[in-house]
Structure formats: C-alpha cells, structure tokens
DOMI-464765 format. One record per residue: residue number from 1; residue in one letter; x, z, y of N, C-alpha, C in turn. Coordinates in steps of 0.001 Angstrom, whole numbers, plus 500000, padded with zeros to 6 digits. Each point is the difference from the previous one (the first is absolute). Example, Ala and Ser with C-alpha at 12.3 -4.5 7.8 and 13.67 -1.06 7.14 Angstrom:
% DOMI-464765
  fike  rotor    n.xx    n.zz    n.yy   ca.xx   ca.zz   ca.yy    c.xx    c.zz    c.yy
     1      A  513190  507800  494310  499110  500000  501190  500900  500000  501200
     2      S  499650  499280  501050  500820  500060  501190  499230  500730  501090
END
This chain:
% DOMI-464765
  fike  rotor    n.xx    n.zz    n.yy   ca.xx   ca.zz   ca.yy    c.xx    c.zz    c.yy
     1      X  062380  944860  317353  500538  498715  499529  498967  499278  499128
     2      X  499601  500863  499034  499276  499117  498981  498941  500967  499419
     3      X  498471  499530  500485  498877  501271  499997  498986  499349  498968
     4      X  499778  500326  498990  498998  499986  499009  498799  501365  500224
     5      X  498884  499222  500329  498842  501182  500458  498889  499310  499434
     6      X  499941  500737  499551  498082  500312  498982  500006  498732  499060
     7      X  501222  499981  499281  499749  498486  499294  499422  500089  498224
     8      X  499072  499690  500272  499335  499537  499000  500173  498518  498873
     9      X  500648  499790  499350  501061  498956  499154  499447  499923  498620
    10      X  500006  498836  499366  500152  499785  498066  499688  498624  499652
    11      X  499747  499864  498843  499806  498814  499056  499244  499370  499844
    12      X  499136  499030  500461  498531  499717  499773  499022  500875  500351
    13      X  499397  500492  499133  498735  500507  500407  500575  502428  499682
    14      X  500937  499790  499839  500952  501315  499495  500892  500413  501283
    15      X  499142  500940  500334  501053  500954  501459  500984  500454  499506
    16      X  501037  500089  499944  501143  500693  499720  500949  501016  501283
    17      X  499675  499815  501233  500190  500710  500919  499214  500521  500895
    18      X  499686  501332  500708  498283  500256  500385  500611  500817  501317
    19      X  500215  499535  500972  500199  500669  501491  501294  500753  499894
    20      X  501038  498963  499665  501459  500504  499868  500360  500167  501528
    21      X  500432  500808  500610  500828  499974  501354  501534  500031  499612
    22      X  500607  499429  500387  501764  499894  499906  500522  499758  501213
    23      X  500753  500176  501014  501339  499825  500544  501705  500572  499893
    24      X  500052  499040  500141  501310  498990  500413  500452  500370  501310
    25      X  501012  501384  499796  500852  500534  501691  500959  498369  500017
    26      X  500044  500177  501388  501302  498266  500381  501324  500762  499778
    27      X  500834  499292  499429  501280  500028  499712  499849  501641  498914
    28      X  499045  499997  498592  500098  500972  499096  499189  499593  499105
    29      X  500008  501090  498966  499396  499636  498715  498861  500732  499584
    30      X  498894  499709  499481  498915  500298  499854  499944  499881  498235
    31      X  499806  500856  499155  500384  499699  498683  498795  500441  499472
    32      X  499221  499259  498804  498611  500058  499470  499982  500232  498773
    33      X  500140  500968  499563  499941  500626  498517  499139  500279  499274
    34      X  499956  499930  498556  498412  500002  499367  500390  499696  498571
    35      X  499155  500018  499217  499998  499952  498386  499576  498305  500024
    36      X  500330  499815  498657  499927  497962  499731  498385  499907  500229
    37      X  499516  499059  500229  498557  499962  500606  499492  500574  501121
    38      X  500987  500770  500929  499294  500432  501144  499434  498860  500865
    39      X  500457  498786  500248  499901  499509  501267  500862  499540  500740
    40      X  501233  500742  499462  501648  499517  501142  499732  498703  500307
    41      X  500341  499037  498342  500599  498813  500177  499157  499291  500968
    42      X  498168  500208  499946  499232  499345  500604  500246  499922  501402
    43      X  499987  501487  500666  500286  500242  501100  501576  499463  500571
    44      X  500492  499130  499240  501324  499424  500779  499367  498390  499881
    45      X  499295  499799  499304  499274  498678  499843  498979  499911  501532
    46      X  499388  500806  500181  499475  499715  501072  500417  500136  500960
    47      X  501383  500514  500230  500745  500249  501597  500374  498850  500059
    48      X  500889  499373  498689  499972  498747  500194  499286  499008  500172
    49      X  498822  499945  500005  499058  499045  500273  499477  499363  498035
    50      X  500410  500110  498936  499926  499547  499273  498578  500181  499246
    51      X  499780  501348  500501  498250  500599  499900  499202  500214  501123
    52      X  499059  499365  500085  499096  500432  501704  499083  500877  499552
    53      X  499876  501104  501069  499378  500996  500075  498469  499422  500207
    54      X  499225  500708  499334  498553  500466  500629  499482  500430  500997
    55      X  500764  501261  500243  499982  500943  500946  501208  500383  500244
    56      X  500046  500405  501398  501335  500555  500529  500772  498999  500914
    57      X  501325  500382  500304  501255  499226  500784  500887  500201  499523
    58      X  500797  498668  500155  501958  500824  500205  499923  499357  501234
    59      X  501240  500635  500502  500272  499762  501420  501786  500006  499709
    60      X  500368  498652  500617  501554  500245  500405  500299  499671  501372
    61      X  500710  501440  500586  500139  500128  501045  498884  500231  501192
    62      X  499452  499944  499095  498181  500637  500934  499586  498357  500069
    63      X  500197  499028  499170  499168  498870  499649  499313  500155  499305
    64      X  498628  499536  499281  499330  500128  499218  500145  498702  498836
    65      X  500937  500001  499309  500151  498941  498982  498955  500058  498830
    66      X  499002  500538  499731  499686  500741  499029  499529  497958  499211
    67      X  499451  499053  500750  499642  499008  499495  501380  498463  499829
    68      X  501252  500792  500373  501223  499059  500444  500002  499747  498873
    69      X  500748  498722  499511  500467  499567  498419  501393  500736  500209
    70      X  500428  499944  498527  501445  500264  499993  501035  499440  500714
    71      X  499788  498881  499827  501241  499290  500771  500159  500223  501841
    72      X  498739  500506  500377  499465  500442  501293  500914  500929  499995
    73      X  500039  500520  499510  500367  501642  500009  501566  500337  499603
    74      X  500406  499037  499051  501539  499852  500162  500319  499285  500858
    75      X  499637  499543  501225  500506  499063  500929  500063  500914  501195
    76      X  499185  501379  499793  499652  500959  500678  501564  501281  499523
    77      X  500629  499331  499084  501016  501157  499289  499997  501015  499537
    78      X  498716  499262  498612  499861  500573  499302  500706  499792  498106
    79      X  500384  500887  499408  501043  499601  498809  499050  501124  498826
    80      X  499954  498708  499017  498961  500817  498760  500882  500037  498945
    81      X  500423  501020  499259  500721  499960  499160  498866  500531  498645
    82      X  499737  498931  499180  499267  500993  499354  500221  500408  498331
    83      X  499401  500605  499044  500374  500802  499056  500733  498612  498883
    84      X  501278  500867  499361  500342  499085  498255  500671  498634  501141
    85      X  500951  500373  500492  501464  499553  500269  499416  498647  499969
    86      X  499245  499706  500139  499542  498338  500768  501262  498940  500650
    87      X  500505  499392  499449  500885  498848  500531  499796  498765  499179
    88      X  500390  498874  500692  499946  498722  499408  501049  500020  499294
    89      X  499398  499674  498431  501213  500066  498850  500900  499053  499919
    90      X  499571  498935  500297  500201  498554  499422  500993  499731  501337
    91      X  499965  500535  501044  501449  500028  501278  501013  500764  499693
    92      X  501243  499828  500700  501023  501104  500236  499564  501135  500694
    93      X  500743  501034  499967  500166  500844  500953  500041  499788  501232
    94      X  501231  498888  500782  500152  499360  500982  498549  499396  500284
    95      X  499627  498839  499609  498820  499706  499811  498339  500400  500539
    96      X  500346  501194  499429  498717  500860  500344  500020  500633  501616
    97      X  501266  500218  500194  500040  500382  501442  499859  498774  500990
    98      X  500634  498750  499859  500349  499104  500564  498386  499548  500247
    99      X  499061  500075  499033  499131  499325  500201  498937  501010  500891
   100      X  500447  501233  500306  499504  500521  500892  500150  499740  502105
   101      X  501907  500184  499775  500686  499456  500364  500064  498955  501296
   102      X  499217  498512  498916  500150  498489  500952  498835  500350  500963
   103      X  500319  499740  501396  499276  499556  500940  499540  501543  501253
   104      X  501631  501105  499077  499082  500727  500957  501361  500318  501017
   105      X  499778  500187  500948  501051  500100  500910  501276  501283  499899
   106      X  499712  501012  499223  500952  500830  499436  499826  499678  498623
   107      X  499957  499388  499437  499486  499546  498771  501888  500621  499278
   108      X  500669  499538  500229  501708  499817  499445  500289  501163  500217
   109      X  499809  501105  501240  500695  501139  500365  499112  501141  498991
   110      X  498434  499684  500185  499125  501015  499504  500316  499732  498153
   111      X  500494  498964  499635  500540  500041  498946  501471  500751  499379
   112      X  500453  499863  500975  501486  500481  499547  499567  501666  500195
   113      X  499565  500649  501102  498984  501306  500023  499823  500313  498824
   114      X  498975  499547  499692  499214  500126  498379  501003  500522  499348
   115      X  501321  498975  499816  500607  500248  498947  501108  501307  499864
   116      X  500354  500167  501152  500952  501135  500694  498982  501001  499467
   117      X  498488  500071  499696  499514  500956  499572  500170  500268  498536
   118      X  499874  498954  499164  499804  499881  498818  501537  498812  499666
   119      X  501198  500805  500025  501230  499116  499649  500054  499539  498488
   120      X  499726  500396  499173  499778  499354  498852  499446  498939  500034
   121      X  498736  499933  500510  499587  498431  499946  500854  498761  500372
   122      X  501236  500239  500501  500973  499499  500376  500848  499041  499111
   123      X  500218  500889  499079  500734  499205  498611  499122  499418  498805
   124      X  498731  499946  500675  498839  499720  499462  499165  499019  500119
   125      X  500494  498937  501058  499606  499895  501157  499654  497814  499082
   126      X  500514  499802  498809  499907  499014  499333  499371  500255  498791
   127      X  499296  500691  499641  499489  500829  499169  498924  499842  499937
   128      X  499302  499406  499249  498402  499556  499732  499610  501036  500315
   129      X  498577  500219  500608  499713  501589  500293  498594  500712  498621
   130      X  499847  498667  499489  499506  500741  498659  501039  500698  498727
   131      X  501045  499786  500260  501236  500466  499310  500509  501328  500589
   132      X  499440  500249  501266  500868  501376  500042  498758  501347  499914
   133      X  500851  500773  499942  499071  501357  499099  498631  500567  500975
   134      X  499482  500939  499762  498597  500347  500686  500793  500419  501720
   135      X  500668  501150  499748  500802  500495  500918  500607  499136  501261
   136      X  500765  498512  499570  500415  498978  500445  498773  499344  500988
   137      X  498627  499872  499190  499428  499124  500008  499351  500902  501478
   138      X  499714  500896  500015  499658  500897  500457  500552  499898  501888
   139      X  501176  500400  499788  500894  499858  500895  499477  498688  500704
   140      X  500578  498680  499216  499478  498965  500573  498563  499873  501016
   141      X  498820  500136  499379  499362  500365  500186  499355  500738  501622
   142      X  500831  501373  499899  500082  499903  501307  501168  500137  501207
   143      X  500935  499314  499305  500937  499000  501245  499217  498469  500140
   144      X  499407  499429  499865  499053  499073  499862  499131  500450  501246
   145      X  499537  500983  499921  498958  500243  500795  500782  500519  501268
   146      X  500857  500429  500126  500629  500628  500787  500409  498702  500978
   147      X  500289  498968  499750  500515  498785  500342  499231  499449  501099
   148      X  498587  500452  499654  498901  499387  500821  500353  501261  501237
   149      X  501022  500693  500172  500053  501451  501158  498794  500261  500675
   150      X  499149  500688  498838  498412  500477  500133  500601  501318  501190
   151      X  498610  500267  500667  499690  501446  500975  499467  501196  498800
   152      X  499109  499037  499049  499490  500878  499096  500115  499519  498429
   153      X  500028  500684  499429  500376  499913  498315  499550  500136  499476
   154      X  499308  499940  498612  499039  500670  499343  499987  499967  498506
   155      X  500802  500947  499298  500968  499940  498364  498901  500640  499119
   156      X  499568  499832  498755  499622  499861  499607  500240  500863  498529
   157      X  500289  501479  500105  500375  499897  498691  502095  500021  499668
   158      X  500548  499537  500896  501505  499195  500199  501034  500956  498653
   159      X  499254  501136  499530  501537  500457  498906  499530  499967  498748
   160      X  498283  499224  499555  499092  499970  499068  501343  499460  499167
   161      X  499975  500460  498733  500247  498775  498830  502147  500129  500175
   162      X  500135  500370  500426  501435  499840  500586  501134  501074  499121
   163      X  500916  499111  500059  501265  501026  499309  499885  500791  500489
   164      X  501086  501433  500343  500113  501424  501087  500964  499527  500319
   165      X  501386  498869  499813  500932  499570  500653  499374  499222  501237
   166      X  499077  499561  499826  499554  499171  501344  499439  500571  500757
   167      X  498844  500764  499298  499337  501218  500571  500166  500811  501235
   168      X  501205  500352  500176  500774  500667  500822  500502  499165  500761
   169      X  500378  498969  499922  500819  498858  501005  498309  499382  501053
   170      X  499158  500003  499030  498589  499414  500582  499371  501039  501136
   171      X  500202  501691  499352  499169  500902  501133  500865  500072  501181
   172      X  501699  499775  499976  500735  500197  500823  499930  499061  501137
   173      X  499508  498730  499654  500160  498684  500780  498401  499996  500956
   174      X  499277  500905  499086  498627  500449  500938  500311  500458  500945
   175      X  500544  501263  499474  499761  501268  500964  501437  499545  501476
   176      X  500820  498958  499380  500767  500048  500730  498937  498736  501215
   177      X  499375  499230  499702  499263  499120  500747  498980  500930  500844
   178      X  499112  500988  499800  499217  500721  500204  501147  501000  501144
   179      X  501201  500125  500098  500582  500941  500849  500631  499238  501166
   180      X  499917  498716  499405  500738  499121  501536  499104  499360  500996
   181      X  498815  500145  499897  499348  499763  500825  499535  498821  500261
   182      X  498695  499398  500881  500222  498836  499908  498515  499484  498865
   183      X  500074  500844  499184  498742  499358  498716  499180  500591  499639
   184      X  498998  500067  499603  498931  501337  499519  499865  499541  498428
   185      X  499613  500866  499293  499989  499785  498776  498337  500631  499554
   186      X  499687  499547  498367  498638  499927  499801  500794  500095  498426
   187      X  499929  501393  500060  500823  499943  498400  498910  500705  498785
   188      X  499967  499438  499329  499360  500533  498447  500769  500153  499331
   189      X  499915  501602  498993  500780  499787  499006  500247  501121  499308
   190      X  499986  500238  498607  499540  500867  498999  501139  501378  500103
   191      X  501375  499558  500629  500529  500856  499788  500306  501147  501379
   192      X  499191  500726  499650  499735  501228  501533  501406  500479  500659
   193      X  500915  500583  499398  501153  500360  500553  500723  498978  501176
   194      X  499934  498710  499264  500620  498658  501168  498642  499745  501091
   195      X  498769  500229  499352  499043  499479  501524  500260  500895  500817
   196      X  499750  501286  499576  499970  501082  500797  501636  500222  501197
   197      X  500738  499325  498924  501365  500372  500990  499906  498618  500955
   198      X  499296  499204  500008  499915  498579  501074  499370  500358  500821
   199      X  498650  500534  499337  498921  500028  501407  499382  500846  500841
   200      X  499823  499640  501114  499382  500823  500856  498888  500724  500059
   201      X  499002  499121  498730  499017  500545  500141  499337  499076  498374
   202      X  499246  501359  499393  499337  499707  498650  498557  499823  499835
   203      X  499675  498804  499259  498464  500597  499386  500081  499491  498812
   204      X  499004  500432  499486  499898  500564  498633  498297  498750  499740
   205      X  500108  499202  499281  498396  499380  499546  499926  500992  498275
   206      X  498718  499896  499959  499339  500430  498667  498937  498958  500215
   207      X  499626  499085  498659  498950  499195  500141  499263  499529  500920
   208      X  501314  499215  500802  499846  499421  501454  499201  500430  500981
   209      X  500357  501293  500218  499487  500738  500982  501736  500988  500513
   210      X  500206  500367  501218  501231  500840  500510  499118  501124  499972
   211      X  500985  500889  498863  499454  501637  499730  501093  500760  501074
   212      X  500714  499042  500001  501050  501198  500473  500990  498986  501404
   213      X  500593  500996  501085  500995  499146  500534  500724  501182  500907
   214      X  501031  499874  500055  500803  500958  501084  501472  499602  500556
   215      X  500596  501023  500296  501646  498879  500344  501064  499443  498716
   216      X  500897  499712  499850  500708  499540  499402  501435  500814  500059
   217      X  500791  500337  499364  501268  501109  499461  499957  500561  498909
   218      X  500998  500578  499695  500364  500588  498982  499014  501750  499980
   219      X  499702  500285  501135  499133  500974  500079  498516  500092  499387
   220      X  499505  498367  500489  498616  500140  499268  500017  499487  498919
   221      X  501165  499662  499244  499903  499030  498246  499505  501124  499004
   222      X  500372  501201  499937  499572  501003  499004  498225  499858  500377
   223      X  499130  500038  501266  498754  500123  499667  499453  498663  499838
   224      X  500883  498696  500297  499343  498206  499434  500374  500742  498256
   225      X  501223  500133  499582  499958  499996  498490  498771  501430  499163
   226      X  499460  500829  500614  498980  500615  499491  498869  499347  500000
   227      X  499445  499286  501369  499210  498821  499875  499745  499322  498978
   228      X  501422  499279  499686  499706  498943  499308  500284  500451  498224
   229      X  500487  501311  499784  500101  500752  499373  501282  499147  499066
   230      X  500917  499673  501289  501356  499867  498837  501205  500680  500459
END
C-alpha cells in the first residue's frame, strides 16, 4: 500500500532520517515506535509530502509519489492527522467537519460515519472547537480526516497529551477502523501496548535510523518494550 524505501529526510542542511525503509500492508497497520527525537514525526511529514526526500521513494500503490505535493496525495486518499489535537479553534465542531465535507460527493454520509465513530462529538457539534478538551479536540481531529474516506491514514502520536477517559474510546475507534477493512494505517505512537495490539507489523527508529522491525501482537510487545526499555 504505502512503501517508504531508503529515505533519506530533514531540515535544511540537518538529516534527520538516513535510509528509513517502512511499509504499509493494504487494509493494516504498520506502527513506528521510538523515543522523542527519533524521527517518527518527520517520517509522517514526508509520506505526506510535507518534507522531500534527498534520497529514496515512497510509493503509493506501487506509484512513486516521492516528489507529489500534499494536496496530490490527498486527492490520491490520503488523510494526515498530525501531533497536539490540531483543529480550527475559532469554528464549531460542526464546522470543522462541514468544511471538510463541501464539495465532496460522500461528503454528508462520510460525515455522519465519522460521527457514529466518535458519538460525543455529537452533542458537541455547536461547540467552538477551541473550547472543547484535548481528548475532544482529538477525536475531532480525526473524524475530520476520516471524512475525506482516505485508503490510507497516517496519526501521529493520536493518545499524546489525552485524558485515559478518551484514551480508551480513541485506541478502540483505531483498532476498530484497522479491523474493518478497507484502510491501512501509518500509526505512531508512544504507547506500545495499543500499537502493538493494532498492528501488523513494528519498527522501532533510534536516531532516525530503523534498529528494529518485526510483526505486530501482543506476542512481540514484551521484546519492542525491552528495546525501547519501557
């Protein structure tokens, strides 16, 4: 689905990623784990197009997007969700979806979707979205993205910063998206027990390099958490 090979990525004149290989099984989850400064966030920056590589490819679907802009690439169905519950404050709840929403031909159904996922946002739904909590914001966030009914996903981090009441409503609405088929996922995220129970398959960055990668279950989380030594 979604192949990151030999990518070389960073900041100016500062490599921050050095011959990362990643895939992306179709219709599963690929989850990228690592200490703060590994590289994650970068490496979702450049699937998205938001960082161009030096060296290397992504490929979606055995295309070579590696030079597509973003908007290329969400037109391609692609959905970036990325870190610290990102929504437009100054809109509603309603709002924020709607403006995803206008002009797309499931635009109304893939909305009401969204929300059947995340029913709270429901009574929420007039609610400035800088007014509602991290957790809320969160949610929003990615029913928003969900709206655009991406092939591929790519979260960012998604239970960072978050109550444990939402917490649990947030890994459930993953793992339940990740089991119906239909989407591939591109998940980051600090807490090993929930990646590991999503995905199919793990790697591990240390100072943007993959030290480590194998399948994804509850079988291999005891040797990712010696890894990463938590």
């Amino acid at each position: 689905m979604l192949e990151i090979d030999d990518v070389h990525v960073g900041y100016h004149h500062s490599t921050v990623l050095h011959g990362v290989c990643v895939e992306v099984p179709k219709d599963g989850v690929a989850a990228v784990l690592g200490h703060n400064g590994a590289g994650k966030s970068t490496l979702l920056r450049a699937a998205v197009g938001l960082l161009t590589p030096t060296r290397g490819t992504v490929r979606l679907d055995g295309e070579d997007i590696t030079r597509r802009k973003p908007h290329e690439r969400v037109s391609r169905a692609m959905a970036y969700v990325p870190q610290g519950q990102q929504v437009f404050g100054h809109l509603t709840t309603a709002e924020n979806l709607q403006l995803v929403a206008d002009g797309r031909k499931r635009g109304r159904a893939a909305t009401d979707e969204a929300l059947d996922l995340f029913p709270a946002l429901r009574a929420l739904s007039n609610r400035r979205a800088g007014l509602l909590s991290g957790g809320q914001r969160q949610q929003l966030a990615i029913a928003r993205a969900l709206v655009t009914t991406p092939r591929i996903l790519l979260l960012d981090e998604p239970t960072e910063g978050i109550q444990p009441s939402l917490v649990a409503e947030i890994e459930e609405t993953i793992l339940a998206l990740a089991a119906r088929g239909g989407l591939s996922v591109l998940l980051v995220e600090q807490h090993v027990g929930f990646a590991m129970r999503a995905a199919q398959r793990h790697y591990i960055l240390e100072a943007g390099r993959v030290t480590s990668c194998g399948a994804g279950g509850k079988e291999a989380e005891l040797a990712v958490r010696e890894a990463l030594s938590v």
